[in-house]
C-alpha positions in Angstrom: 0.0 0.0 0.0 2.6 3.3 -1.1 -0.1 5.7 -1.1 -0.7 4.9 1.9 -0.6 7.2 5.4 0.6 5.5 8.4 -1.2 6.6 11.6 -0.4 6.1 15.3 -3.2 6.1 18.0 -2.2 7.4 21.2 -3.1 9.7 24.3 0.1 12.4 24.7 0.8 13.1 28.6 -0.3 17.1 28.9 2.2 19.5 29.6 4.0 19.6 32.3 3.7 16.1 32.8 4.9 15.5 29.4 7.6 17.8 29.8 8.9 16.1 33.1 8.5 13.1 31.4 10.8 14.0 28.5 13.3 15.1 30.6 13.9 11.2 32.0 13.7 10.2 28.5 16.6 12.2 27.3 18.5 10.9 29.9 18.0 7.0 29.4 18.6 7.9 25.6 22.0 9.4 26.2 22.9 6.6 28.8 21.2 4.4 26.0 22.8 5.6 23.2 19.9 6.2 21.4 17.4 8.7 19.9 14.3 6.8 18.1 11.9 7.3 21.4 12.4 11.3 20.8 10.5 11.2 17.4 7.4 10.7 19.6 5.6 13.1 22.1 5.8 11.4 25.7 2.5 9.2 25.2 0.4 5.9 25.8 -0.6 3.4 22.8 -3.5 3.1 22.8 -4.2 0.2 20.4 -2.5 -1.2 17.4 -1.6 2.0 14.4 -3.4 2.2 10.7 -2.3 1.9 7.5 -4.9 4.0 5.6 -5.5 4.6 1.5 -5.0 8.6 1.4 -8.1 9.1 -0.5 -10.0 6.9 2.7 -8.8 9.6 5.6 -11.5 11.5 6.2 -14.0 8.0 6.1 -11.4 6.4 8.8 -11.3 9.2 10.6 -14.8 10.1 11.1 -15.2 6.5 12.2 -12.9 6.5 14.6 -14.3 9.5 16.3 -17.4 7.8 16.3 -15.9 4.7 18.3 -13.7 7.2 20.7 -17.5 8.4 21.5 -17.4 10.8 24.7 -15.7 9.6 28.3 -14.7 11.4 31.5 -11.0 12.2 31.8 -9.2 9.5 34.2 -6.2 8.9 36.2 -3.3 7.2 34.6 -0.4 6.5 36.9 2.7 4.2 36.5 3.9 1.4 38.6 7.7 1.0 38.0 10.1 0.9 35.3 9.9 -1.9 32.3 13.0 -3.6 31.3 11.6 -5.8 28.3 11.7 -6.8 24.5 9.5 -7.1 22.0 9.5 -8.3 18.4 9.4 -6.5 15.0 9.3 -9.2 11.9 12.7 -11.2 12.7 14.2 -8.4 14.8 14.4 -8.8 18.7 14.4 -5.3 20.2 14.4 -3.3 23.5 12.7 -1.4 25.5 12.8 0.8 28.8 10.1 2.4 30.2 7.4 2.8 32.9 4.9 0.3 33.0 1.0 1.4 33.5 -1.3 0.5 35.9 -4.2 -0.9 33.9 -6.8 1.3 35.0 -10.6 0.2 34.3 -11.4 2.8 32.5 -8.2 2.6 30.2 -8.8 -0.7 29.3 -12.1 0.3 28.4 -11.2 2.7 26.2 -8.5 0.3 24.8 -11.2 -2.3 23.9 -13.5 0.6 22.6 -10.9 1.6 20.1 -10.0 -2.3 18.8 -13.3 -2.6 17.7 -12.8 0.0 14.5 -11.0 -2.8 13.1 -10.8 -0.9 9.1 -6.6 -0.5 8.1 -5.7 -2.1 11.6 -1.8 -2.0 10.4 -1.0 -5.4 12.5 -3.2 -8.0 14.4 -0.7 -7.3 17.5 -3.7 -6.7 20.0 -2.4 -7.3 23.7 -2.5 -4.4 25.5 0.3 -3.7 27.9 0.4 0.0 28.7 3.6 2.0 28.8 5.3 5.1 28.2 8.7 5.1 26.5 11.9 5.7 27.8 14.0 4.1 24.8 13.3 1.7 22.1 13.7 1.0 18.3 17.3 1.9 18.0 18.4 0.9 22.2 21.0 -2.1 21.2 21.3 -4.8 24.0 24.2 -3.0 25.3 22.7 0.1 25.4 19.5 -1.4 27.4 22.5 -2.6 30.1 23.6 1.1 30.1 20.7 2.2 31.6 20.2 -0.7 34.1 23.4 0.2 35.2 22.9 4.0 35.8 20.0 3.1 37.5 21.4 0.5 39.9 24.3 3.1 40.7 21.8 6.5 40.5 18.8 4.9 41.8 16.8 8.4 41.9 18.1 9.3 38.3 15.1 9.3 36.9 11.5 9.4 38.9 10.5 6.3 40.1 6.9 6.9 38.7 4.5 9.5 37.3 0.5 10.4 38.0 -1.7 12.4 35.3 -5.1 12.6 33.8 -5.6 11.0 30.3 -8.3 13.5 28.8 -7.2 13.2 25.0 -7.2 10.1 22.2 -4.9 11.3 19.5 -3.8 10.5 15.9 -0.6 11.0 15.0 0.9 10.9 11.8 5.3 11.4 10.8 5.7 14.7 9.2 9.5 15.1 8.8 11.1 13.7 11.1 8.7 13.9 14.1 5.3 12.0 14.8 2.6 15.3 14.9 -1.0 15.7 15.9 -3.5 14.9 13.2 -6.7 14.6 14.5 -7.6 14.6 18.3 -10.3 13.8 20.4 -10.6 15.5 24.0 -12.4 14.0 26.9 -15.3 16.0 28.8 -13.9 19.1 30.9 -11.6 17.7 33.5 -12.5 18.5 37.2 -10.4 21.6 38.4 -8.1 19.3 41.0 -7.0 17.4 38.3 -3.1 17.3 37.0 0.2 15.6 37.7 2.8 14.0 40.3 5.9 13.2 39.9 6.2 10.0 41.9 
C-alpha cells in the first residue's frame, strides 16, 4: 500500500507532565545511546496504528471518532520501570520504560478503540500499557547502560509518574517527528485534576 498514510493512535501526557517526562527520556537515551523514542511526544498506545488509502482519511477518521464516543478524563499513573523486549518481523528489540497501571477505565477505552478494526496495520492486539523511555534503536548493550545507571543512581530518573488521560490522538510522521493529526478531547476535567511526579 505506497499511497498509503501510516497513523499512530495514542493519548500524549499534557504539559507539564509530558515535559517532566521528557526530561527522564533524554536521559535513558543518552545513557542508552539512542534517539528513536524522541521522534514521539511522551505518550500511551493506545491500540495497534493504521495503514490508511490517502483518498480513505476522512471515512477512517470520522469512524474512529465515532468509536472514541465521549468519556470522562481519568487517572493514569505508572507502577515502576519496564526492562523488556519485543519483536518487529525477525528483529528482537528493547525497551525501557514505565509500566502502566491498567486502570478500568483505560482498558475500556483500549477495547472501545480495537473494535474499529478498518486498516488495523498489524493483528498485534495485547494491551500492555507503557510510556517510552527508549526503544527501536536501544541495542542490547545500550538497554545494560541504563540498568546500570539506575542500579548506581537509583533516583536518576523518577520512580513513577500520575496524570489525567483527557485526550485520544492521531498522530501521523511529518518530517522527522510523529505530529498531531486529528484529536479527540475527553469531557472538561475536574479543576483538582493534573500531575505528580512520583
Amino acid at each position: 500500500m505506497s499511497d498509503a498514510v501510516r497513523f499512530v493512535i495514542i493519548t500524549a501526557l499534557p504539559q507539564p507532565a509530558a515535559a517532566a517526562f521528557d526530561q527522564a527520556r533524554r536521559a535513558a537515551c543518552r545513557v542508552g545511546r539512542c534517539r528513536a523514542a524522541l521522534v514521539y511526544p511522551p505518550h500511551v498506545t493506545l491500540r495497534t496504528g493504521a495503514l490508511v488509502p490517502r483518498e480513505s482519511v476522512d471515512s477512517f477518521l470520522r469512524e474512529l471518532g465515532e468509536t472514541v464516543g465521549e468519556w470522562d478524563p481519568f487517572p493514569l499513573q505508572t507502577k515502576g520501570l519496564l526492562f523488556t523486549t519485543y519483536s518487529e518481523g525477525e528483529a528482537r528489540k528493547n525497551l525501557v520504560g514505565y509500566e502502566i497501571e491498567k486502570d478500568r477505565a483505560l482498558m475500556e477505552l483500549n477495547a472501545r478503540l480495537l473494535r474499529h478494526e478498518t486498516w488495523r496495520a498489524s493483528n498485534r492486539l495485547g494491551f500492555q500499557p507503557h510510556i517510552t523511555l527508549a526503544f527501536d534503536d536501544l541495542t542490547e548493550e545500550g538497554a545494560k547502560s541504563i540498568r546500570e545507571w539506575l542500579d548506581q543512581s537509583p533516583d536518576a530518573l523518577p520512580s513513577g509518574f500520575q496524570w489525567t488521560c483527557d485526550n485520544v490522538g492521531v498522530y501521523r510522521r511529518v518530517g522527522g517527528l510523529w505530529t498531531l493529526h486529528t484529536e479527540w478531547r475527553a469531557r472538561e476535567p475536574r479543576p483538582r485534576d493534573g500531575f505528580t511526579i512520583v
